[in-house]
C-alpha positions in Angstrom: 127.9 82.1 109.3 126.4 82.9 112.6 122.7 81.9 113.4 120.6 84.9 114.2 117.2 84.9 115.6 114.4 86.8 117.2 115.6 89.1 120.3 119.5 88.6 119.4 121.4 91.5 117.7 123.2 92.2 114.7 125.0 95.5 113.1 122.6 97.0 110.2 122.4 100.3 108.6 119.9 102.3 110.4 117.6 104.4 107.8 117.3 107.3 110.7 120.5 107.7 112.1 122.3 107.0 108.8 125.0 104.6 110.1 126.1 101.0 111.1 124.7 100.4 114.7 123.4 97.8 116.7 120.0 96.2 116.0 117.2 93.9 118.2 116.0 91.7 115.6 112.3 91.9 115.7 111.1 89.4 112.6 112.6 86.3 110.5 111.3 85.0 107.3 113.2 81.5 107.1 116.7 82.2 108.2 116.7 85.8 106.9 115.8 89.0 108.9 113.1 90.9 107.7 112.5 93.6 110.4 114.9 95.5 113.0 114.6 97.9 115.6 117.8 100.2 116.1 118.7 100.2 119.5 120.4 103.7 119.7 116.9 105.9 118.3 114.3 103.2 118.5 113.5 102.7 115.3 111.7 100.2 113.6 112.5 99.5 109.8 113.9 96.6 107.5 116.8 95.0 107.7 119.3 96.6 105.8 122.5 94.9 106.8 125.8 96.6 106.6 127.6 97.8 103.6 130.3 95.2 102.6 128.9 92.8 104.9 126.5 90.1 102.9 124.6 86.9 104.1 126.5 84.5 101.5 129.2 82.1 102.2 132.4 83.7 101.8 134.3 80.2 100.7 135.1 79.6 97.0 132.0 80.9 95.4 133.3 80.0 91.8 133.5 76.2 92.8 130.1 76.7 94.6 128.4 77.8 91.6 129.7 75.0 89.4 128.8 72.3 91.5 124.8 74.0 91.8 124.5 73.7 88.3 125.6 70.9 87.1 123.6 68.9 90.6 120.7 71.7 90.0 118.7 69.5 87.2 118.1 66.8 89.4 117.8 69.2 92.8 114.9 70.8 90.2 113.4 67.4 89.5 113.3 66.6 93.2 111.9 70.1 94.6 109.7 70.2 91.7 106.1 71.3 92.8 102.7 68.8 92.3 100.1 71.8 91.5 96.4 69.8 92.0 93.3 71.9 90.8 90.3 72.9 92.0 88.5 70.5 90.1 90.4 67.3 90.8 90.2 68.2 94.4 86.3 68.1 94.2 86.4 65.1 92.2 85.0 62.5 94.4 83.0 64.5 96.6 79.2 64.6 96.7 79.3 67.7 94.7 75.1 67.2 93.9 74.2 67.2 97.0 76.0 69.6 98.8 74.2 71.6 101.4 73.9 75.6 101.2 76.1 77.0 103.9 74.5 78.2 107.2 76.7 79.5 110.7 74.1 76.9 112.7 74.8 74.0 110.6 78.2 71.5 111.6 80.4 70.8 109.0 83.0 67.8 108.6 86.3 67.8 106.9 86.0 67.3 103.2 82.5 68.1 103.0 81.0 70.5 99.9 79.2 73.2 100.5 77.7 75.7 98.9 78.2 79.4 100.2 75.7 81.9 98.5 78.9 84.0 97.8 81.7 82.0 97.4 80.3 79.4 95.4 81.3 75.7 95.7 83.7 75.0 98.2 84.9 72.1 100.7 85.9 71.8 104.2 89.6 71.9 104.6 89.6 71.9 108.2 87.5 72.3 111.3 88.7 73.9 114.4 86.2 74.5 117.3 83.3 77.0 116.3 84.6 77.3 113.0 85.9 75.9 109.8 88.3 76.6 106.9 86.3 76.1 103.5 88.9 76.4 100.2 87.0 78.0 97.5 87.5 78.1 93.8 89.9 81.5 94.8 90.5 81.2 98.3 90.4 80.1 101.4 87.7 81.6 104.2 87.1 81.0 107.8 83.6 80.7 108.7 81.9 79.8 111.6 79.9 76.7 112.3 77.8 74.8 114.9 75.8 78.0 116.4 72.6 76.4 115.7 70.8 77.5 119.1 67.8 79.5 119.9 68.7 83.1 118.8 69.4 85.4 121.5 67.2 87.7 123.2 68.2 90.9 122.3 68.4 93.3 124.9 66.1 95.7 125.7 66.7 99.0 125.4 67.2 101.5 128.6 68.1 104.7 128.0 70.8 106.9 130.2 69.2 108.1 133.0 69.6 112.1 133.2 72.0 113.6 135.6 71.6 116.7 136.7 75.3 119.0 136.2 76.8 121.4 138.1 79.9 122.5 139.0 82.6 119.4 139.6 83.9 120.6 142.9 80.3 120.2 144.5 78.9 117.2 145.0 75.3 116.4 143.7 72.4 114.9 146.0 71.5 111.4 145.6 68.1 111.2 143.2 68.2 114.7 142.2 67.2 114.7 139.0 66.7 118.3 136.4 63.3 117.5 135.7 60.5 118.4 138.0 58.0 115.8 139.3 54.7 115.2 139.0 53.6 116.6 142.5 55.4 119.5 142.4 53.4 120.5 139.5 52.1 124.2 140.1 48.5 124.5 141.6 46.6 127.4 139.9 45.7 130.1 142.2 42.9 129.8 144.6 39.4 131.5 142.8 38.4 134.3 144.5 34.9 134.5 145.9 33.0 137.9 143.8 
């Protein structure tokens, strides 16, 4: 069985051209290819491999099957998973007096929180600026450890007006489309009556 991975090539039915051609492998889940990109029209679509051809061992698959299942209880009892809830993962923990969550506050690793959201949760890791908090349903991200002055915000300066003309003229420096204040117009002289 030959060993494939990411940038090699293997045959696979092409969904666009509608034939067996060569293929870039683009993604692997385990030692299966997921996605390929045909190298004939370019495109990009599952792995389909091609017809006849399959990714099992071609050796005596009768033999093969008898010696899985009579090994398979005790393969099972080996492989089989340890599922621990929620709960006995907080058991322990300082569930009382866990502190509300808050971006400027620093976490630690297994310490409870409470998020206004997400409810109880602990720290399941801590990476830089921000944590990983497992929740009753999930996982989040959050960030940690910003706890300094808040930042000014910006003032505001509006575009300054340009005047427009045509592109193929350049435009004086400082001209601007509104008049200024001391070329106001004067009213006319009074006449003397």
């Amino acid at each position: 069985m030959a060993t494939h991975k990411v940038g090699g090539e293997v045959d696979a039915l092409c969904t666009r051209c509608k034939l067996t051609l060569a293929h870039t492998i683009l993604a692997m889940v385990g030692t299966k290819i997921a996605r390929v990109r045909c190298n004939t029209c370019g495109g990009d679509h599952a792995y389909r491999g091609a017809p006849g051809a399959t990714d099992r061992p071609s050796s005596s698959s009768s033999t093969t099957r008898a010696t899985r299942t009579s090994s398979g209880s005790s393969a099972a009892s080996k492989a089989e998973k340890i599922i621990i809830s929620f709960e006995e993962q907080l058991a322990g923990k300082d569930v009382a007096n866990a502190p509300r969550y808050s971006p400027k506050d620093t976490y630690r690793m297994d310490q409870v929180i409470q998020h206004p959201t997400f409810g109880t949760g602990y720290v399941s890791a801590v990476r830089g600026d921000k944590v990983d908090i497992t929740f009753r349903g999930d996982t989040k991200t959050l960030v940690h450890g910003r706890g300094g002055a808040p930042a000014e915000k910006p003032a505001f300066s509006p575009p300054v007006r340009q005047a427009t003309g045509p592109a193929d003229k350049p435009q004086p420096v400082g001209d601007t489309t509104e008049p200024a204040a001391e070329e106001a117009v004067e009213p006319p002289p009074a006449s003397e009556d």
